[in-house]
RODO-2510 file (C-alpha; in nm, 4 decimals, decimal comma):
residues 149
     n   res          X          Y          Z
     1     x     8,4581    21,7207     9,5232
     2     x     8,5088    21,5386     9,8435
     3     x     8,2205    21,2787    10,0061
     4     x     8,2058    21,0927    10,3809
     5     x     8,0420    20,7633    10,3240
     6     x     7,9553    20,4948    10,5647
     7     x     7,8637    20,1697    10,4680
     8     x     7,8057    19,8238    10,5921
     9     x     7,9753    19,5669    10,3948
    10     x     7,6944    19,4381    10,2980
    11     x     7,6406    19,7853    10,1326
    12     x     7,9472    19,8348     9,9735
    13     x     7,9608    19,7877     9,6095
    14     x     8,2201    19,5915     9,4843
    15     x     8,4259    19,8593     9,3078
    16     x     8,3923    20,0243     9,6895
    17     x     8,5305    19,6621     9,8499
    18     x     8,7935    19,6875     9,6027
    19     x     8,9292    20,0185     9,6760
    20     x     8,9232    19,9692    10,0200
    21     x     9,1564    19,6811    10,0219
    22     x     9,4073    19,8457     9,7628
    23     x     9,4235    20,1595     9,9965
    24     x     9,4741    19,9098    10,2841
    25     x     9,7443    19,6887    10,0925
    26     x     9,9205    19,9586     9,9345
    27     x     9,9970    20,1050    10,2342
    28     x    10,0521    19,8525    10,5041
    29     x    10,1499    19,5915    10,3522
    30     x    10,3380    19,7438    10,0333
    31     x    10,4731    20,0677    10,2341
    32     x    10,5125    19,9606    10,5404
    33     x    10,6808    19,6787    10,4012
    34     x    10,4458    19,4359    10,6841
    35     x    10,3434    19,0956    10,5316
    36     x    10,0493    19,0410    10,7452
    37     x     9,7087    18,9210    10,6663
    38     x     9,5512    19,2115    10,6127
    39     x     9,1619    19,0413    10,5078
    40     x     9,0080    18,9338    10,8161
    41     x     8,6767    18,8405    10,9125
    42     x     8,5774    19,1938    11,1331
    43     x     8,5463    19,3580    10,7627
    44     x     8,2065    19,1145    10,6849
    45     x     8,1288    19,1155    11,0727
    46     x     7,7279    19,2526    11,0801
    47     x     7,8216    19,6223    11,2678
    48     x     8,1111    19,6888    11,1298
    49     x     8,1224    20,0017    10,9394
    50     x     8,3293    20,1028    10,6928
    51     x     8,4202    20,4903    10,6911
    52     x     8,5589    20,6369    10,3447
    53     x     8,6313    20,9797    10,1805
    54     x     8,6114    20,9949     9,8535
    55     x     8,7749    21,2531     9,6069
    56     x     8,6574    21,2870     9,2044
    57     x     8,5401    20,8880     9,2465
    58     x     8,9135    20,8285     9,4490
    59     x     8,9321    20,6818     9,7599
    60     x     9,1534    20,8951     9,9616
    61     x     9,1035    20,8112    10,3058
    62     x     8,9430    20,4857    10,5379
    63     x     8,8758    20,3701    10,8356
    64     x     8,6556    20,0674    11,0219
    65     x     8,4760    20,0478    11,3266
    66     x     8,3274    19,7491    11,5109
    67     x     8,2069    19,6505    11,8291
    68     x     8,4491    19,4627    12,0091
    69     x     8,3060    19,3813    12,3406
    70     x     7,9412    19,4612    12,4527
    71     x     8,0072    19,8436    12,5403
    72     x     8,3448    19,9073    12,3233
    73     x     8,3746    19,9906    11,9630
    74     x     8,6955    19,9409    11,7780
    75     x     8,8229    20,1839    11,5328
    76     x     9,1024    20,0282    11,3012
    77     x     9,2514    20,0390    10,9482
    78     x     9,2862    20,4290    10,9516
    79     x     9,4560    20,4784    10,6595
    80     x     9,4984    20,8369    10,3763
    81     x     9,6452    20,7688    10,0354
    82     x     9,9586    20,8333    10,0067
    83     x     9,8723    21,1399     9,7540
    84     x     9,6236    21,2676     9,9707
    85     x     9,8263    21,3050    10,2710
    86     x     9,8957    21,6626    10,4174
    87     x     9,5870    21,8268    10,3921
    88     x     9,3718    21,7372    10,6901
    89     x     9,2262    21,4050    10,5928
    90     x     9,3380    21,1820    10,8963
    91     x     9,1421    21,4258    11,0905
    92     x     8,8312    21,4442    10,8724
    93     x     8,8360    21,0264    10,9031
    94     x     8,9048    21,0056    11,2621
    95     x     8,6090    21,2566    11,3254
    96     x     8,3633    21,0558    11,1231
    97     x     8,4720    20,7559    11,2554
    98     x     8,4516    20,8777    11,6461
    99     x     8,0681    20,9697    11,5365
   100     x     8,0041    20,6242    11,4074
   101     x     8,0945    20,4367    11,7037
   102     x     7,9728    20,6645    11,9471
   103     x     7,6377    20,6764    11,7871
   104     x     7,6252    20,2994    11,8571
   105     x     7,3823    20,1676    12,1119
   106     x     7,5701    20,1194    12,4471
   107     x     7,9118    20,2136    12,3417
   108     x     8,1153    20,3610    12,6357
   109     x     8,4323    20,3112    12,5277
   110     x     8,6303    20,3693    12,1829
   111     x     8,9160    20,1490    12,1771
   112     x     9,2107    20,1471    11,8914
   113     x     9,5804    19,9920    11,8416
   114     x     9,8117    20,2410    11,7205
   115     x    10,0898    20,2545    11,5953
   116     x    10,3413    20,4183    11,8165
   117     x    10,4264    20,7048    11,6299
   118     x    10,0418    20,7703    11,6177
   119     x     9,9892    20,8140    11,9370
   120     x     9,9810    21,1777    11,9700
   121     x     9,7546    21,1803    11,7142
   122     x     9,4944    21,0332    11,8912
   123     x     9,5685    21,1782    12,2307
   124     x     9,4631    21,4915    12,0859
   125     x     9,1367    21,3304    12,0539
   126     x     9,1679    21,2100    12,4312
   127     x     9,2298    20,8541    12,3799
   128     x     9,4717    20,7399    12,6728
   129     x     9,7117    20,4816    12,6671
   130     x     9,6346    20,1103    12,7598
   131     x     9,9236    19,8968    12,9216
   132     x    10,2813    19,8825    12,7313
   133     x    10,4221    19,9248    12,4125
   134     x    10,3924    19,5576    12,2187
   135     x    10,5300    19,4202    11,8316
   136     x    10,2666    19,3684    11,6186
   137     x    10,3597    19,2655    11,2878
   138     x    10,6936    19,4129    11,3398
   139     x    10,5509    19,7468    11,4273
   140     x    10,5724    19,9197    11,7335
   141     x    10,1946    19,9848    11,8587
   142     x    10,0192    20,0889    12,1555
   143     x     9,6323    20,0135    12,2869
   144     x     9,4567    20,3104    12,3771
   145     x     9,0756    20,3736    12,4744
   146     x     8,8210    20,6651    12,4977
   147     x     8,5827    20,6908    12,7099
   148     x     8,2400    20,7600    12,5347
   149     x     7,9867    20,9868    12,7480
***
């Protein structure tokens, strides 16, 4: 059985919180062999949303949004298990997570950093590249942005 959920943190229990950050560890930190703080403050930031499936109580996919300026919200942390990969769930979480920020008041623009190999992945959900290629944490990404009608 597979369930959307999106939560405040405020809202998220802590078994949730916890199985957010092991999805987000395991896999960039641990596979993607980055050492980089991963916890930041945006997670406990008032509008930031927190965007999971869940499979048979697992989560198998996640993804954040927050408001970054006045009329932009961020989408970030777009991760699928490992064992859940191949079967359509980046999609499913990029789709919820487009609806949660453009349901926000104001937003006119979606904005994301993505990692370079990504970026036909969101392309094909018309996000458009933003100035060059940059290292972040040793990875090559690439700002895009959507405009929000």
């Amino acid at each position: 059985m597979q369930t959307i959920i999106t939560k405040s943190f405020c809202e998220l229990s802590l078994d949730e919180l916890y199985e957010v950050l092991k999805l987000r560890v395991d896999v960039f930190v641990v596979e993607q062999n980055c050492p980089y703080p991963e916890l930041d403050s945006v997670d406990r930031e008032t509008e930031t949303q927190h965007v999971m499936i869940w499979e048979n109580s697992k989560l198998s996919a996640y993804a954040r949004c927050y408001r970054k300026k006045d009329n932009t919200f961020a989408i970030g942390r777009v991760v699928v298990a490992v064992e859940a990969r191949g079967r359509g769930l980046a999609q499913k979480i990029m789709d919820e997570a487009l609806s949660v920020c453009k349901n926000q008041e104001g937003v006119t623009c979606c904005f994301l950093s993505a990692q370079v190999y990504l970026k036909g992945f969101y392309a094909s959900y018309g996000f458009m590249e933003v100035g060059e290629e940059y290292l972040e944490d040793g990875i090559p990404h690439q700002d895009m942005s959507l405009t929000v009608s």
